[in-house]
C-alpha positions in Angstrom: 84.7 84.2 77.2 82.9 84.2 73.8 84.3 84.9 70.2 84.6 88.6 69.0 84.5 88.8 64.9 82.9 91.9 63.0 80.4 89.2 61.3 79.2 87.2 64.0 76.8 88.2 67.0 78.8 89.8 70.2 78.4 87.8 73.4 76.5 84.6 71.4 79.4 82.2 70.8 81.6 80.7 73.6 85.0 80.6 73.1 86.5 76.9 73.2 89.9 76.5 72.1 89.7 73.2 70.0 87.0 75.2 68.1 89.2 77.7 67.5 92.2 75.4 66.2 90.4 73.7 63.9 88.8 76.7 62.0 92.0 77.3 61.9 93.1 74.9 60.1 90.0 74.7 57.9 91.1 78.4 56.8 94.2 77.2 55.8 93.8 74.2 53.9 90.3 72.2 52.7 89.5 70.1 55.7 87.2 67.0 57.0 86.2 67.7 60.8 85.3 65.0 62.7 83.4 65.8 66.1 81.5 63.9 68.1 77.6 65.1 68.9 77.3 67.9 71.1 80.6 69.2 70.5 79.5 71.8 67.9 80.4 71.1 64.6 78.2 74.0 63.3 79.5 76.2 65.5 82.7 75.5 63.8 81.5 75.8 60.5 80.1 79.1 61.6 83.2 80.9 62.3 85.3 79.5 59.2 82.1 81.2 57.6 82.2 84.4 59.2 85.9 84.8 58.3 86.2 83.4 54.6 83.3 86.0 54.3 85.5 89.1 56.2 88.7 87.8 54.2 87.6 86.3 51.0 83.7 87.6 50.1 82.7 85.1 47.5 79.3 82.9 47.9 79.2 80.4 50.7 77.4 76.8 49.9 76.0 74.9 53.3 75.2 71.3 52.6 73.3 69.4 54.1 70.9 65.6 53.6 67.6 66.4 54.1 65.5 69.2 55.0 65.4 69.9 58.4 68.9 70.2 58.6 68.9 72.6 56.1 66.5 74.6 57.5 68.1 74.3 61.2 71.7 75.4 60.0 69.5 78.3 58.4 68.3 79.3 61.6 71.6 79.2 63.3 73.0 81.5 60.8 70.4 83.9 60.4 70.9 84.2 64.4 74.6 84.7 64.8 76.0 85.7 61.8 75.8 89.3 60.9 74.4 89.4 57.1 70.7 89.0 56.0 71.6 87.7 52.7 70.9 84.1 53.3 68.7 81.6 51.5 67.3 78.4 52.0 67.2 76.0 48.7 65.3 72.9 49.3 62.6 70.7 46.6 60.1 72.8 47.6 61.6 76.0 46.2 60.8 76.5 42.7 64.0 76.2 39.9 63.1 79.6 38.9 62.8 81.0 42.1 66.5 79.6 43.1 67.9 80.9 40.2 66.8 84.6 41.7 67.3 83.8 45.0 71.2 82.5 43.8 71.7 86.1 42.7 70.2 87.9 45.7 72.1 86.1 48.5 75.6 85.3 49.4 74.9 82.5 51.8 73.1 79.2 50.5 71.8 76.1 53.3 70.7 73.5 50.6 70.4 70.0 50.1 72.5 68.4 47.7 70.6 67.0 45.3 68.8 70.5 44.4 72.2 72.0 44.3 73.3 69.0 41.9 69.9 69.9 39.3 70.6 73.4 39.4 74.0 72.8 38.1 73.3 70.2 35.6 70.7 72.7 34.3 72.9 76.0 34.2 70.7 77.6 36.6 74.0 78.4 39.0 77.4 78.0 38.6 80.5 77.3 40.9 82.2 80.4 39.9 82.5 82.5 42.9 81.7 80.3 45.7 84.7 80.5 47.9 83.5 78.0 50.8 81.5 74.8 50.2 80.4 73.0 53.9 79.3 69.2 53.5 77.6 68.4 56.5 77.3 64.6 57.3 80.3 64.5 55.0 80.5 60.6 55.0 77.6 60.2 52.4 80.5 61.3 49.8 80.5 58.3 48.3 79.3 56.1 45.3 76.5 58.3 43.6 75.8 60.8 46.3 75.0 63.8 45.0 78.1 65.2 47.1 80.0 64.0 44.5 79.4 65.4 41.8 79.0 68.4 43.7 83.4 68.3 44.8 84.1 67.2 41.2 82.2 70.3 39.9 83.8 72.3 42.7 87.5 71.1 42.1 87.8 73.0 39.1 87.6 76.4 41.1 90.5 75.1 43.9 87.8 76.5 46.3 88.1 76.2 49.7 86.2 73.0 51.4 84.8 71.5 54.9 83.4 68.7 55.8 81.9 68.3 59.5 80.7 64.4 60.6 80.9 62.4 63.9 80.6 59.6 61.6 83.6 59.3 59.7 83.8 55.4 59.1 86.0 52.7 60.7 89.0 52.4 58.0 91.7 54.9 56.8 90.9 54.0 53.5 87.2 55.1 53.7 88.0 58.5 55.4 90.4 58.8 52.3 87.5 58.4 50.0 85.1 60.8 51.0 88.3 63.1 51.0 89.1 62.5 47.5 85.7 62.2 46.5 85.0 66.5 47.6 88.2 67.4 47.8 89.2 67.3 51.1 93.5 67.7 51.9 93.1 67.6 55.5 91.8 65.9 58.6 90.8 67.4 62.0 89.8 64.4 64.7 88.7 65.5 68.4 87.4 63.4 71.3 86.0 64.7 74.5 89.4 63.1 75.9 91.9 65.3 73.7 93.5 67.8 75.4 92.1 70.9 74.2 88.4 69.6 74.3 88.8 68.1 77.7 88.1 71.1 79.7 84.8 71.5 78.0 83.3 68.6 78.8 80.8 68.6 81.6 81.0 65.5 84.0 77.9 63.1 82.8 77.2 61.0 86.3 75.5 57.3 85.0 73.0 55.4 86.4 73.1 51.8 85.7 69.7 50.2 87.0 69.2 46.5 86.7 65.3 45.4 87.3 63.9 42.1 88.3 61.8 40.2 85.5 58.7 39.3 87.1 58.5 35.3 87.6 55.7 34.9 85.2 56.7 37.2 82.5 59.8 34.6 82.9 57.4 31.6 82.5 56.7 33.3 79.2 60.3 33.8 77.9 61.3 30.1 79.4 57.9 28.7 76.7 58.8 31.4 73.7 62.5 29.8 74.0 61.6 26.5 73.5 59.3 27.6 70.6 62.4 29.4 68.9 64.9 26.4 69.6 62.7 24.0 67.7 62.4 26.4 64.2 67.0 26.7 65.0 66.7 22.9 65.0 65.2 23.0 61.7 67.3 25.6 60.4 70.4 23.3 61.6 69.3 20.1 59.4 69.0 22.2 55.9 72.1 23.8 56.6 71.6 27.4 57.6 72.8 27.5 61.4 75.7 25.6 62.4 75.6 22.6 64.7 77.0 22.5 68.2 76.5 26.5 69.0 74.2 26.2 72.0 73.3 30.0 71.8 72.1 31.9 68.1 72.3 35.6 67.7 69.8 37.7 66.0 72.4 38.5 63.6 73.0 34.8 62.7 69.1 34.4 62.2 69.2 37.7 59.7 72.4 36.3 58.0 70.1 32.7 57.4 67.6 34.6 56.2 69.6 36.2 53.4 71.5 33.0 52.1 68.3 31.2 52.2 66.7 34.3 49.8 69.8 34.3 47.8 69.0 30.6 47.7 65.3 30.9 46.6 66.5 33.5 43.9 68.7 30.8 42.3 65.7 28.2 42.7 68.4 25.4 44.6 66.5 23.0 46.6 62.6 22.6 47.6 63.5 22.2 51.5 64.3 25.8 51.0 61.0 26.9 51.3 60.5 25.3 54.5 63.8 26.9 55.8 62.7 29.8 55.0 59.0 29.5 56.9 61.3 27.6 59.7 63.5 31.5 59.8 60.4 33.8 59.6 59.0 32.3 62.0 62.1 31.7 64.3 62.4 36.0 64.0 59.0 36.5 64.8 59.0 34.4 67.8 62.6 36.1 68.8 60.5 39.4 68.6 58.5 38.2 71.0 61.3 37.2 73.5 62.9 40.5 73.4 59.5 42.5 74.0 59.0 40.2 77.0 62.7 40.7 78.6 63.4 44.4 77.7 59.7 45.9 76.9 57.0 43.9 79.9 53.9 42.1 78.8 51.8 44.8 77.7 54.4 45.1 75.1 54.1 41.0 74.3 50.3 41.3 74.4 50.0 44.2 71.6 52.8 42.3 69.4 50.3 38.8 70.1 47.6 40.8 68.8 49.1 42.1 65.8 50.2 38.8 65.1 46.7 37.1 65.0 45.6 40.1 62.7 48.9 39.6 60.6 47.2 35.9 60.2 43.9 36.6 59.5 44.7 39.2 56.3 44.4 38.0 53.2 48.0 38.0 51.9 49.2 36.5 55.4 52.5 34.6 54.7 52.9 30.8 56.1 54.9 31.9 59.3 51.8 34.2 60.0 49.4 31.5 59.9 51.7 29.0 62.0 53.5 31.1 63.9 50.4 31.1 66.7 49.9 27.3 66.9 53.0 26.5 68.1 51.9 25.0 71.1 54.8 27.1 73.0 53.4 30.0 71.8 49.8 29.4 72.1 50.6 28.6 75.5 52.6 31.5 76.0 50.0 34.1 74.7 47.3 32.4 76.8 49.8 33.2 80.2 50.8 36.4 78.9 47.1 37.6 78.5 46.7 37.0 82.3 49.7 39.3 83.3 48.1 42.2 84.8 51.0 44.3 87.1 52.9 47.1 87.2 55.8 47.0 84.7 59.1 47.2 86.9 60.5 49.4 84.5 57.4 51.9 84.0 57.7 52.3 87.7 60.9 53.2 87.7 61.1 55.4 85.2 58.3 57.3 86.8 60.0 57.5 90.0 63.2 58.5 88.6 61.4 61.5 86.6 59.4 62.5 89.2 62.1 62.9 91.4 64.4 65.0 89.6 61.7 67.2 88.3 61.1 67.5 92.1 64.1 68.5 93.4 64.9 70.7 90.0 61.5 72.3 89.0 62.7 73.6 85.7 64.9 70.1 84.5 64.0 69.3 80.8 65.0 65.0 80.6 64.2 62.7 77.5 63.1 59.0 78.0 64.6 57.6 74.8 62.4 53.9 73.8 63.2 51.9 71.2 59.3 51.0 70.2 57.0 53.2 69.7 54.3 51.5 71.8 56.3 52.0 74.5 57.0 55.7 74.3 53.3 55.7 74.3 52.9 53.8 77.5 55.9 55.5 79.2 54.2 59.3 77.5 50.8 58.1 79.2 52.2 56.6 82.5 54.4 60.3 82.8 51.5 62.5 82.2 49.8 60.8 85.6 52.4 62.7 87.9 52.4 66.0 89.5 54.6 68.5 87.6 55.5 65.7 85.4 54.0 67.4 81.5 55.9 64.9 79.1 55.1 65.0 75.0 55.5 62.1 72.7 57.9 62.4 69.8 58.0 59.7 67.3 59.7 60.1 63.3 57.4 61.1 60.2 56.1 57.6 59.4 52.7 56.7 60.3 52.3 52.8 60.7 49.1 51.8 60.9 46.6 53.7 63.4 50.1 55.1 64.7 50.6 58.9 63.0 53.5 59.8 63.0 55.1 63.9 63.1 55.6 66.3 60.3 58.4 67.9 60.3 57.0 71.5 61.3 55.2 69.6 64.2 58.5 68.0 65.3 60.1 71.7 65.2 57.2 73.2 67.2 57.5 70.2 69.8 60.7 71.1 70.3 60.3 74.5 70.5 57.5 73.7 73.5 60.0 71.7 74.9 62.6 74.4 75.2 60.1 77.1 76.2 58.5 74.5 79.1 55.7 73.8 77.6 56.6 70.0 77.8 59.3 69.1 80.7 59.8 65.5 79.1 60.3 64.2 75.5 59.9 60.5 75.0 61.2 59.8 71.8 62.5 57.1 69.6 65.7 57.1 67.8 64.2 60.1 65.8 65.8 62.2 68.8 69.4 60.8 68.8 70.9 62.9 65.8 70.2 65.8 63.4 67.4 67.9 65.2 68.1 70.7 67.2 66.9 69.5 70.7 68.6 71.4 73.3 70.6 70.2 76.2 68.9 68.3 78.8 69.4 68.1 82.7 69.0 64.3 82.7 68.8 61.4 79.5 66.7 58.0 80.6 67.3 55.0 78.1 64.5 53.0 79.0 67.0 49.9 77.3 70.1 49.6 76.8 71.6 50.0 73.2 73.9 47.9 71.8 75.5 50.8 69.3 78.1 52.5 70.6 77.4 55.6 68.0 73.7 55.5 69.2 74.7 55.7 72.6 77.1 58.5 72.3 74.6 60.2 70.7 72.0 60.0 73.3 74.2 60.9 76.0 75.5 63.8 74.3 71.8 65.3 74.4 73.0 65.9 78.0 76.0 67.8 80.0 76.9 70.2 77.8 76.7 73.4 79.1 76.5 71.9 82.8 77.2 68.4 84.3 74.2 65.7 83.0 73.1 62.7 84.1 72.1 59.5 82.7 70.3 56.4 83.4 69.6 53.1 81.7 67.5 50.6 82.8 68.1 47.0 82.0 66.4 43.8 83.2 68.3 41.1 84.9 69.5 38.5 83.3 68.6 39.2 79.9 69.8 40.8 76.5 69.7 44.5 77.9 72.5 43.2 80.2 74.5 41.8 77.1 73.7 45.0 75.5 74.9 47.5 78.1 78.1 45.7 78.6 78.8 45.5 74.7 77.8 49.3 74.1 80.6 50.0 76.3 83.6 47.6 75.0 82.5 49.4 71.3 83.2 52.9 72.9 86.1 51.8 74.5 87.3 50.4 71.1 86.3 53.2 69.1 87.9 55.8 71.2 91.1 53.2 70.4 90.2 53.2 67.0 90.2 56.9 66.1 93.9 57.2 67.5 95.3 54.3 65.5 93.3 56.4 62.4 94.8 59.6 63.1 97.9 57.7 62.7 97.1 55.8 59.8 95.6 59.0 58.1 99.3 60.5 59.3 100.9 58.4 56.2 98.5 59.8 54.0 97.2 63.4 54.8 97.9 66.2 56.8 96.1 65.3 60.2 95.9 68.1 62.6 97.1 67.7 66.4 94.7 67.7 69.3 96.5 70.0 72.2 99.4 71.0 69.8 101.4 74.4 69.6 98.5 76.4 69.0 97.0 75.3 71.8 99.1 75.9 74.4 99.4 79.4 73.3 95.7 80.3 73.7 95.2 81.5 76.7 98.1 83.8 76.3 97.1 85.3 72.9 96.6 89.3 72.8 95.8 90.2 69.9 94.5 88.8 66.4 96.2 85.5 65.2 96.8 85.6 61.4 94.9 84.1 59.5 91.5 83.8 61.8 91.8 87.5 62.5 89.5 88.9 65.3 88.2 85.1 66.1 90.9 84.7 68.5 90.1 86.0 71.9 92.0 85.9 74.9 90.3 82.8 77.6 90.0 82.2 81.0 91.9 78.8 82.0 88.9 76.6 83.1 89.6 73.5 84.9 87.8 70.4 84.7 85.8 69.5 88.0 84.6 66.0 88.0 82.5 64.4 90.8 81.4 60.9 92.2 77.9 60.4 94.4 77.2 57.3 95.9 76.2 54.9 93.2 77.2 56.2 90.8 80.2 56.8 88.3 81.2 59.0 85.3 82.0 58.4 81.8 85.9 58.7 83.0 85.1 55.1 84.2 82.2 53.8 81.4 84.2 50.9 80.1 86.6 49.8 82.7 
């Protein structure tokens, strides 16, 4: 069933019923949503729109942090909402031509800091906006330009929503961005509440463990060693405690930082060596992850860079030394004699290939953590039938490595949509904020160990029909560790957000998932004050989750 509203497009917007209660609740009071990706936060914010426009007219303000976002919720509007008076205010707009384009248009996407200037310099005023949206509402803190924004806005008592998946750990940080834009209200949703859970497509997951080749192993067993004797050093000046057989990465980063804070304050001349001892101790640490989650290829490009990295003019000491370790050396020599077929490459060929095979019109993302090898998995693709896969990396060129404009990220994604390209293999520019449609199947080429990353990337996936995804991990090593720890965050998160909503409970109004409103839904007839025609009688739908051999959903991920 879709919504019916005399300002939106007829037949464009499904009807889902937690959608529908929380508009309706931000109508009535000034609300921060909190949705996970995928769910369809704008989607929410488009029908509050639509109906604060029917019942209220007024000027509508859509926020958002940078300008792809702006311009995307643009696009959104301008194709399901029925006005043509909408604007898009970025940098690149002149002040003067905002100023006319404030008085020409009742709907304004911008980012925040324009907004901010424009008011600091009279150009607009607050006066008869009756809707402000912040999207990615948790940046309303410190100096944000959200901030002054809801202090400015406050002294109207206009009506306010905030739409995140990102709301922060802690009651009392929720509470701030609140406070901080005006916000009386909280709406928290989880693909297991109630009135979201019969929306949610069943997301089948592959797990797929691969075997480390033995002399990639031999490589890792001498980089180890290498690393354990700069930990030794960092252990007699005092950075690393004793008696911990295993180190973190995390521990190294937090030696780094007291040994800076330690340099800053000029305390102790062994310092310096510490510090050289923990450069180089990361660098080599680099080396053993490429070599357990990446394949030698990877190794041999980082080896490379290295010796360059030593050679410039303003290398550092650990550059210079890091490469006559005799561990290291050692290790280079070996790896630069690996010449085989990455177990990993392979199977994430096989897997592609397959599913493109059996569905000829699947769109998948490989998501890769490095760059180099999105362009080995992008070159290794683009050698199978059918297979027509497109490389999608963030705006930042390093080195000989371009990287995208924004208007050639859009278009990519625009190819990918059309068919163009069947398979995007991006980095972590893919998991959040751009409009990439729903795919048939998500590959993590690693493991993650974020538990908002992964979320994020599966949710690119199964929602408007059941998805699948796969992550590859090699045996024995940190994608292992990292797997298993994505999921215990998850689990704990999904914990988390219920102790919050009752936390938030002693504090604010905190809507209920599933509550009255719900239940009467799919028996409502005829307009429900005060959404008015955005109700619409549904269809029960029920939930149909299935198990292949090998394979589990997300209803298990965790146990």
């Amino acid at each position: 069933m879709f919504i019916e509203h005399p300002l939106l497009k007829a037949n464009a917007i499904e009807s889902r019923a937690y959608q529908v209660n929380i508009a309706r609740s931000c109508l009535t009071r000034s609300t921060l949503v909190v949705l996970p990706t995928g769910m369809g936060k704008t989607i929410v914010a488009l029908e509050v729109i639509a109906e604060v426009l029917r019942d209220r007219g007024g000027r509508i303000l859509f926020l958002a942090p940078t300008k792809p976002l702006v311009e995307q919720h643009a696009t959104t509007l301008r194709e399901l909402l029925l006005r043509k008076d909408i604007a898009i205010f970025t940098g690149e707009v002149k002040p003067e031509d905002r100023s006319e384009l404030w008085k020409e248009n009742k709907i304004i996407t911008s980012t925040p800091q324009v907004i901010k200037n424009d008011l600091e310099a009279g150009r607009i005023k607050l006066d008869d906006v009756t809707l402000i949206i912040f999207d990615e509402a948790h940046r309303a803190v410190g100096d944000y330009a959200y901030v002054f924004i809801g202090e400015e806005y406050r002294k109207n008592d206009g009506l306010v929503m905030g739409i995140t998946a990102s709301p922060g750990s802690s009651a009392k940080k929720i509470l701030e961005v609140c406070e901080n834009v005006g916000i009386t209200s909280v709406e928290i949703r989880t693909e297991y509440d109630p009135d979201v859970v019969k929306y949610v497509h069943d997301i089948s997951l592959d797990w797929i463990r691969v075997d480390v080749p033995e002399e990639l192993r031999f490589v890792i067993e001498l980089l180890k060693k290498a690393r354990d004797g700069q930990i030794k050093q960092l252990r007699k000046y005092g950075y690393l405690r004793t008696g911990r057989p295993m180190v973190t990465t995390k521990e190294l980063l937090n030696a780094g930082k007291r040994i800076q804070a330690d340099l800053r304050t000029g305390k102790k001349f062994q310092t310096y060596h510490a510090s050289t001892a923990q450069a180089m101790a990361m660098k080599i640490n680099h080396a053993i992850e490429l070599a357990e989650t990446q394949g030698a290829d990877s190794v041999r490009s980082y080896f490379d860079r290295l010796n360059q990295e030593a050679k410039s003019k303003d290398a550092s000491k650990a550059s210079k030394r890091v490469l006559k370790i005799p561990e290291v050396e050692k290790a280079a020599r070996a790896c630069g004699k690996i010449f085989l077929n990455e177990p990993k490459m392979m199977r994430v060929q096989d897997i592609v290939s397959n599913q493109i095979s059996k569905k000829k019109d699947s769109r998948i993302i490989v998501y890769t953590h490095y760059r180099d090898t999105s362009e080995m998995v992008t070159k290794r693709l683009a050698a199978s039938d059918e297979v027509r896969p497109v490389r999608f990396v963030g705006q930042a060129t390093r080195g000989r490595d371009r990287g995208l404009s924004q208007k050639e990220q859009v278009e990519m994604i625009e190819d990918f949509k059309k068919g163009t390209y069947n398979v995007l293999v991006a980095t972590s520019v893919a998991e959040e904020g751009l409009d990439i449609p729903s795919t048939d199947m998500v590959v993590f080429y690693e493991p993650v160990p974020s538990e908002i990353r992964t979320i994020q990337r599966r949710g690119r996936t199964g929602r408007k029909m059941p998805g699948k995804v796969v992550v590859l991990g090699s045996k024995a090593t940190r994608d292992e560790a990292y797997f298993y720890s994505a999921q215990r965050k998850e689990k704990k998160m999904h914990m988390e957000l219920e102790k919050l909503r009752k936390e938030l409970k002693q504090m604010i109004f905190v809507g209920e998932p599933g509550g009255k409103m719900f239940e009467q839904i799919g028996e409502i007839e005829k307009p429900y004050e005060p959404l008015g025609e955005l109700l619409v009688k549904e269809k029960e739908q029920k939930r149909v989750v299935s198990k292949r051999k090998g394979q589990t959903t997300f209803d298990d991920f965790g146990e």
